[in-house]
VMD Tcl script that draws the C-alpha trace (Angstrom):
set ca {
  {52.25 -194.58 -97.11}
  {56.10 -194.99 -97.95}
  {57.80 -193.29 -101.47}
  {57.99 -196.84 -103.30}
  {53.80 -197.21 -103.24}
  {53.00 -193.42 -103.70}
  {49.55 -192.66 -105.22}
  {48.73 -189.58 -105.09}
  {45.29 -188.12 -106.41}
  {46.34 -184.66 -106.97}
  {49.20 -185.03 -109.31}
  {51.51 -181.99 -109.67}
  {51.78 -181.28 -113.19}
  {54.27 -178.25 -113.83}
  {54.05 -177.11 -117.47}
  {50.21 -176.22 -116.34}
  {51.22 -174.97 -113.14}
  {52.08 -171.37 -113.95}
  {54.49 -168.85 -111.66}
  {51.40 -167.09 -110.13}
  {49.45 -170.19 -109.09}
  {52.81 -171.16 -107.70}
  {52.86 -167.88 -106.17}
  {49.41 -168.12 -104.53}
  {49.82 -171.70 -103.09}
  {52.20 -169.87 -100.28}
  {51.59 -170.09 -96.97}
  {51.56 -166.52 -96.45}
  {50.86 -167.15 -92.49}
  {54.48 -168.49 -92.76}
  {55.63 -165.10 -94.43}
  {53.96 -163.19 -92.13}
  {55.70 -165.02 -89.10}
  {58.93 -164.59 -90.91}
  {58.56 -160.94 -91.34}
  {57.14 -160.35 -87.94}
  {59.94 -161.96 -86.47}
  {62.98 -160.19 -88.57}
  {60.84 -156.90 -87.44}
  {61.37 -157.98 -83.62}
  {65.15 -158.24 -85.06}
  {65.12 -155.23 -86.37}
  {64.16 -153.21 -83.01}
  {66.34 -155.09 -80.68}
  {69.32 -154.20 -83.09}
  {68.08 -150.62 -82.88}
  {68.29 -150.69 -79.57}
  {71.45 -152.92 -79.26}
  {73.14 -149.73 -81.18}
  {71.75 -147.17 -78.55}
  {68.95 -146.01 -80.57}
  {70.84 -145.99 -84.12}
  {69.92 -148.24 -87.54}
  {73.79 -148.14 -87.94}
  {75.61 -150.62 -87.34}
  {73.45 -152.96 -86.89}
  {69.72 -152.57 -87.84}
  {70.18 -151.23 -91.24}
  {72.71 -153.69 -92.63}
  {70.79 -156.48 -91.28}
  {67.31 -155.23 -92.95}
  {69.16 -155.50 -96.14}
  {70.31 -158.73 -95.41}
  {66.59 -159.80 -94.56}
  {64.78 -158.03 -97.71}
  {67.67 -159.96 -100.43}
  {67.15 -163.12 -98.58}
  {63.41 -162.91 -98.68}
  {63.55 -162.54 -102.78}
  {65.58 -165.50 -102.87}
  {63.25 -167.41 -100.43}
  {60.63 -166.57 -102.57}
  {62.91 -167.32 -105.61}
  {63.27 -170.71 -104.38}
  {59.50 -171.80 -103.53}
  {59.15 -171.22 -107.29}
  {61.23 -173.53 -108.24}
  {60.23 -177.25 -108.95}
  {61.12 -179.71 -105.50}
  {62.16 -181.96 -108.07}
  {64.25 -180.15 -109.47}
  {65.72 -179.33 -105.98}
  {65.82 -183.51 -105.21}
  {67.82 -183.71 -108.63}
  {70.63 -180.97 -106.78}
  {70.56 -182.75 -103.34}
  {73.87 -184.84 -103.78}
  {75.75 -182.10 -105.92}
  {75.22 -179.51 -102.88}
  {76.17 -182.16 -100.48}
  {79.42 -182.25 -102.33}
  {79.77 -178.77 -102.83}
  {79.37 -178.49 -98.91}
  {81.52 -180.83 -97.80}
  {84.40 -178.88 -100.74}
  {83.41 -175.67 -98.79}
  {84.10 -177.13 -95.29}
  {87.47 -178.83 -96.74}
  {88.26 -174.85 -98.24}
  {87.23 -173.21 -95.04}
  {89.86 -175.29 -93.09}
  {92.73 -174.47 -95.41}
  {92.11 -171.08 -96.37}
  {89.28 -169.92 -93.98}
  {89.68 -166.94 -91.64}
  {90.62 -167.35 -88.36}
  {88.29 -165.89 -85.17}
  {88.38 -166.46 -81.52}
  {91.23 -169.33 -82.38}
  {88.75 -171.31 -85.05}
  {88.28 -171.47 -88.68}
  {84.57 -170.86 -89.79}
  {84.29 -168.30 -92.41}
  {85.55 -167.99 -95.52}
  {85.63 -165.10 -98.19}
  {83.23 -165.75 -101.76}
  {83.08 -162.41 -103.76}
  {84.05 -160.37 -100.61}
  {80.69 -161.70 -98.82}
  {81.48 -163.94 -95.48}
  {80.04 -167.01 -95.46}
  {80.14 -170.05 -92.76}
  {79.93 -173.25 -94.91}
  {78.79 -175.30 -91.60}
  {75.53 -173.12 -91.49}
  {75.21 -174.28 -95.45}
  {76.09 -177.85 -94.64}
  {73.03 -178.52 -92.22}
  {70.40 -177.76 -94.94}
  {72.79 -179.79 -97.84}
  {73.32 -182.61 -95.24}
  {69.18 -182.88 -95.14}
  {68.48 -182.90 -98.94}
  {71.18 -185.36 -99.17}
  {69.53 -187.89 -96.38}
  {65.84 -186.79 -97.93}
  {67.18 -188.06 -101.44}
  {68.95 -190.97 -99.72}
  {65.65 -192.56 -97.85}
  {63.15 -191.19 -100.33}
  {62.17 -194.59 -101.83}
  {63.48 -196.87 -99.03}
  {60.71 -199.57 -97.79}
  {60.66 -200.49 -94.34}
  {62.92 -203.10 -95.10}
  {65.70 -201.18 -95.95}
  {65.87 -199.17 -93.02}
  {65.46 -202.18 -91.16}
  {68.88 -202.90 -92.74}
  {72.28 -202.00 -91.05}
  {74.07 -202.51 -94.08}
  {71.61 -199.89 -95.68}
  {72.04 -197.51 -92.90}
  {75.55 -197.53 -92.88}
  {76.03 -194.80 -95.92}
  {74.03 -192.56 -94.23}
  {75.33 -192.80 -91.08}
  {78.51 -192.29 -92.73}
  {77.05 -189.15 -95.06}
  {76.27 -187.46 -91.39}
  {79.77 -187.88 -90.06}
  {82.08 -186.52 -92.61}
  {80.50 -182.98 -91.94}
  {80.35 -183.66 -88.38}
  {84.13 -184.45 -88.29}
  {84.91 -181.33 -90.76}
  {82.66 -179.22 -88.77}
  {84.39 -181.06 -85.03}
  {88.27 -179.67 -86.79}
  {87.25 -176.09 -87.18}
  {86.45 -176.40 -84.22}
  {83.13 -175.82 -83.98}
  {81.41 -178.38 -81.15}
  {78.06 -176.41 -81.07}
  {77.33 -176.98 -84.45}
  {79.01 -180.48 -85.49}
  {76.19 -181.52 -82.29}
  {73.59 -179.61 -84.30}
  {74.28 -181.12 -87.07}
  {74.92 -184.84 -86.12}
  {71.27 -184.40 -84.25}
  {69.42 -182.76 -87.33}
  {70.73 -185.97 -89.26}
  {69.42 -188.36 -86.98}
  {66.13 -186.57 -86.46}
  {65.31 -187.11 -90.96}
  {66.68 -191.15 -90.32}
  {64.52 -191.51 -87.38}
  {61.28 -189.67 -89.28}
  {62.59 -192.59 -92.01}
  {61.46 -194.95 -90.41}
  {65.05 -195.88 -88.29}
  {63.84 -197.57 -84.89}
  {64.64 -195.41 -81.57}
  {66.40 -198.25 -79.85}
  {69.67 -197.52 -82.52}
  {69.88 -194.13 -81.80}
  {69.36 -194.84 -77.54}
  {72.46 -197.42 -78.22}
  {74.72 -194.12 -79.88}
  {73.79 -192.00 -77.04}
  {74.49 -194.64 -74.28}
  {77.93 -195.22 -76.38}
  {78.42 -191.72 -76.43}
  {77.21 -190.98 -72.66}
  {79.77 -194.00 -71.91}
  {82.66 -192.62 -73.39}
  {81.90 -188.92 -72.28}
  {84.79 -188.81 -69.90}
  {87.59 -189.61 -72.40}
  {85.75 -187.21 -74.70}
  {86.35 -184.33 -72.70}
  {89.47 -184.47 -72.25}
  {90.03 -183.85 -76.10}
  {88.58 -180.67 -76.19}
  {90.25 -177.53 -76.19}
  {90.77 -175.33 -73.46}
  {87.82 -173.02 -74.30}
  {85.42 -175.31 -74.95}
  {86.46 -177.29 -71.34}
  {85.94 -173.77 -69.95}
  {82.68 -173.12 -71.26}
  {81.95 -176.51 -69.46}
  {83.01 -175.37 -66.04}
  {81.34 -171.93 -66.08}
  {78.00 -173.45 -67.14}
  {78.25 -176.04 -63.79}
  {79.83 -172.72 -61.52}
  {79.67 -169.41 -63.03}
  {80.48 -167.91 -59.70}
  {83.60 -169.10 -60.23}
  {84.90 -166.60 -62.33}
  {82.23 -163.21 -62.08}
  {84.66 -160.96 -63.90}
  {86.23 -163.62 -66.57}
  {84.64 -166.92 -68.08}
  {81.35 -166.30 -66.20}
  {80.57 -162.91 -66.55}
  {78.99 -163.47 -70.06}
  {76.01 -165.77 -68.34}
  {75.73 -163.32 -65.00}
  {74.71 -160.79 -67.00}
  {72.45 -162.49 -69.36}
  {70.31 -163.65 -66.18}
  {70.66 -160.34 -64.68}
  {69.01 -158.76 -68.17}
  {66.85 -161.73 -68.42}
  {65.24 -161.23 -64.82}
  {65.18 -157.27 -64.30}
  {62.34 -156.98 -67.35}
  {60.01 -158.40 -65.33}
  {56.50 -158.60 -66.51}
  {56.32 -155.41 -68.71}
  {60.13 -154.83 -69.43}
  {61.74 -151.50 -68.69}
  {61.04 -150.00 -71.85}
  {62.13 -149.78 -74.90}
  {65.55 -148.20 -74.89}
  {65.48 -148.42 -70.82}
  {67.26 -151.95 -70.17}
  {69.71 -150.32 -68.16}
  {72.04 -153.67 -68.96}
  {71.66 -153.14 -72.14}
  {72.09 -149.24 -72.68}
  {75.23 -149.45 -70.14}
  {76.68 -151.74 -72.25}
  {76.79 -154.96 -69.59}
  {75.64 -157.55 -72.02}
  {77.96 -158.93 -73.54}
  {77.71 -159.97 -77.45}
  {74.28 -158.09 -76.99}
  {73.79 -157.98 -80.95}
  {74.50 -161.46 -81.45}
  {74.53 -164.77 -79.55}
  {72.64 -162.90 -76.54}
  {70.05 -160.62 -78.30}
  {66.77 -162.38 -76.78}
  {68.40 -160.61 -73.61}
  {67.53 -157.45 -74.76}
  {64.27 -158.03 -75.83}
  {63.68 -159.42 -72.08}
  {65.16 -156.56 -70.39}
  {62.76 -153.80 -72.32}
  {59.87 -155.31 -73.19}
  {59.71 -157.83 -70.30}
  {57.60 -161.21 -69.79}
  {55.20 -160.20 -72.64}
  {57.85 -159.44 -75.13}
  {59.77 -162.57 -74.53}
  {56.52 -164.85 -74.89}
  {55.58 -163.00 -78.07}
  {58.76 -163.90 -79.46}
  {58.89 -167.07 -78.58}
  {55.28 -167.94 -79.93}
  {56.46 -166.39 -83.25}
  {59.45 -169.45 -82.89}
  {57.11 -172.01 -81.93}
  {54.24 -171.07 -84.69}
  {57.10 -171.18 -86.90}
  {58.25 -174.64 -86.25}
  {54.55 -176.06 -85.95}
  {53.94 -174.64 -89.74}
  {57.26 -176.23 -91.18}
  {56.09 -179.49 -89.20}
  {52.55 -179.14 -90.88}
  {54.10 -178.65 -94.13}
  {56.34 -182.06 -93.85}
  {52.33 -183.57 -93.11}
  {50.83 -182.27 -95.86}
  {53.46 -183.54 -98.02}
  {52.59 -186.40 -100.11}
  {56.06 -187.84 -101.12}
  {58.30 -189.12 -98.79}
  {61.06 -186.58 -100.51}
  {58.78 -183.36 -99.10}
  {58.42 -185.30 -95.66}
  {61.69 -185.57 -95.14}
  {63.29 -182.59 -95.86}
  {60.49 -180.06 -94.21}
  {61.62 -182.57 -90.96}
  {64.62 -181.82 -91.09}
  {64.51 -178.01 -92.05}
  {62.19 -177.64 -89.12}
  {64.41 -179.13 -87.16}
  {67.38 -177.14 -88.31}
  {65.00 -174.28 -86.83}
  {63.92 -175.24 -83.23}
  {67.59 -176.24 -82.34}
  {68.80 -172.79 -83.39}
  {66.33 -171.60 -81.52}
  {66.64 -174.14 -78.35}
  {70.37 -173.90 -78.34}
  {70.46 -170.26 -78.23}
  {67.52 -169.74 -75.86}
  {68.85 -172.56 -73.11}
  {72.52 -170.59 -73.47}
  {71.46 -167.71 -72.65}
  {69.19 -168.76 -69.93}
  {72.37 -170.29 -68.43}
  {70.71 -174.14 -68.83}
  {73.49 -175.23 -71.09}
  {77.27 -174.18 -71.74}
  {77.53 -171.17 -73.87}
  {78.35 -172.06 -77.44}
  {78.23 -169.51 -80.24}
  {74.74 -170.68 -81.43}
  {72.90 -167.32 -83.23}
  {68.72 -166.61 -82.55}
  {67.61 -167.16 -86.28}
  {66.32 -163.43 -88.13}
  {67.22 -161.75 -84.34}
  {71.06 -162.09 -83.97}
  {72.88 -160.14 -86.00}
  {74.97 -162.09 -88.89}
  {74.69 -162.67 -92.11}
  {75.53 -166.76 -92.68}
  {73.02 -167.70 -90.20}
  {70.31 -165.76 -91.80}
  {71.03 -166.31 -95.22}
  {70.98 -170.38 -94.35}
  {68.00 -169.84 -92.86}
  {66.20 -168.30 -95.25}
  {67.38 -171.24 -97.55}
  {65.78 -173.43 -95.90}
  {62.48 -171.42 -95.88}
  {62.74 -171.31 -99.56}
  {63.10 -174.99 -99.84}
  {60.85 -175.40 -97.38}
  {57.74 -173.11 -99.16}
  {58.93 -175.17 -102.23}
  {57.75 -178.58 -100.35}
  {54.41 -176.73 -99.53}
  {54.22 -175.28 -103.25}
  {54.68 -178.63 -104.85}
  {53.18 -180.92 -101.82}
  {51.81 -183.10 -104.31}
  {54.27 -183.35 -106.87}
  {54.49 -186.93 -108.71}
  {58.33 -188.75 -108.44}
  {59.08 -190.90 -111.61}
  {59.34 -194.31 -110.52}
  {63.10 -194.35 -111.34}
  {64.35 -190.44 -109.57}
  {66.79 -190.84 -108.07}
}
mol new
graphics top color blue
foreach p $ca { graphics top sphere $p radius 0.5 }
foreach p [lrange $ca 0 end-1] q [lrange $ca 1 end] { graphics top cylinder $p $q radius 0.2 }
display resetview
């Protein structure tokens, strides 16, 4: 079933459709994962601190608690209401990314965050989930045809790479890759065929050479360490030595929480942020890491269910594309720290601490409860 012949035999009709049947239609397994997991945040942050809620634990709870309200905020509101704001927010992104560069705040030599009512935000974290309601408005009603088309294809291929370049100029490689992959994940759940997106990545494959050599320094650096760490123990590499070292001395149990020696002696570096996972490996060991990670994997499976149990193409699309938004944070970060790819700046979602990442995130949940709330909401025949 495509969007042009939808039929649906449960139509969604909202002026019936109160606030606390909305309310109840929540998958409140998904809530509970959510919670559970910004809980396992909330200890390693403790711990991160040396047994203090300040800096880190505290300020992040608050974080967590406002962006749950809005999460739940936004399940109650109407998807198509939300498919009515897709291209405005893709605009107001790609204004945010154009602000950023010119006015944005400069860290470790890049410009990512930018100032809004003296509250730091990172417009690329925004951009993914805009870039996704954009391409879920874009190929909502296309027929196979369509996306048979190159012609047709072209705008959205072109939609995905002005925030990829924006993002590419901050710099920012980790996430313009994110991004450009989350895109072509909602075209190829479309319908786009897998041989167009195997000729890109041969093109791209092809021309990695000359690529490289148009990075910066510290990007061409991360590069090296990942392929020889060794080289450098006390410098570029040290980062990745000691996230194994944390990562392999919890063994099966951990050594306890508030014990990861690594951890409490302050060898971890970035502990609280990009490489939190390692603490929760260090103290609480094999079990603690493959509790967390089913929590991340029972998340993605429910945000994949929910983009089943859709019944407009719309819904389909953007819980795709949210859920993959998701498992890349969480693949990115995970392989980094596990030393399997270059180290890039990638946050665990509701673990590392930060505020932009989280309050995307949470976004995204909202919009992505509002799919489930209103899986069987009726398009007019001319929306969009």
């Amino acid at each position: 079933m495509n969007g042009s012949t939808l039929s649906l035999h449960r139509p969604f009709k909202d002026r019936s459709f109160g606030l606390v049947r909305k309310f109840m239609r929540i998958n409140w397994l998904f809530v509970i994962c959510v919670c559970a997991l910004a809980g396992i945040g909330y200890v390693a942050l403790y711990s991160a601190a040396g047994g203090s809620t300040t800096p880190y634990a505290n300020s992040q709870l608050i974080r967590f608690c406002t962006a749950l309200i809005m999460m739940f905020a936004i399940a109650m509101v109407d998807i198509r209401l939300i498919a009515k704001a897709a291209w405005p927010s893709y605009v107001l992104g790609i204004l945010l990314l154009v602000v950023v560069m010119k006015f944005g705040h400069t860290g470790l030599g890049a410009k990512r965050w930018m100032s809004v009512g003296g509250v730091e935000i990172q417009p690329s974290e925004l951009m993914k989930l805009f870039l996704v309601l954009a391409l879920a408005a874009y190929f909502h009603r296309a027929s196979h045809e369509r996306i048979g088309n190159v012609f047709f294809l072209l705008p959205a291929v072109v939609v995905i790479l002005i925030p990829v370049g924006l993002i590419l100029k901050e710099p920012n490689l980790g996430t313009a890759v994110i991004t450009a992959a989350i895109g072509a994940t909602v075209m190829l759940g479309a319908g786009v065929r897998w041989w167009k997106f195997a000729i890109v990545i041969a093109v791209i494959a092809i021309a990695a050479p000359v690529l490289y050599h148009h990075l910066h320094d510290y990007q061409k650096a991360r590069i090296i360490t990942f392929l020889n760490p060794g080289s450098d123990p006390l410098g570029a590499g040290y980062n990745i030595i000691q996230s194994k070292i944390a990562l392999g001395s919890g063994g099966f149990s951990g050594q306890g929480f508030l014990q990861g020696t690594q951890n409490q002696l302050n060898f971890l570096p970035e502990k609280q942020t990009d490489f939190v996972f390692t603490i929760i490996a260090e103290e609480f060991g094999f079990i603690g890491s493959i509790a967390t990670l089913a929590l991340l994997f029972l998340i993605v499976a429910i945000a994949l269910y929910t983009a089943m149990r859709s019944e407009n193409q719309f819904g389909r699309l953007l819980a795709l594309g949210i859920a993959t938004n998701f498992f890349l944070y969480c693949f990115v970060n995970l392989s980094m720290v596990m030393g399997l790819i270059p180290v890039g700046g990638v946050p665990l979602p509701l673990i590392s601490y930060g505020g932009s990442a989280l309050t995307a995130v949470m976004l995204g949940f909202g919009v992505l409860m509002s799919v489930h709330v209103h899986r069987d909401a009726e398009f007019a025949v001319d929306e969009f």
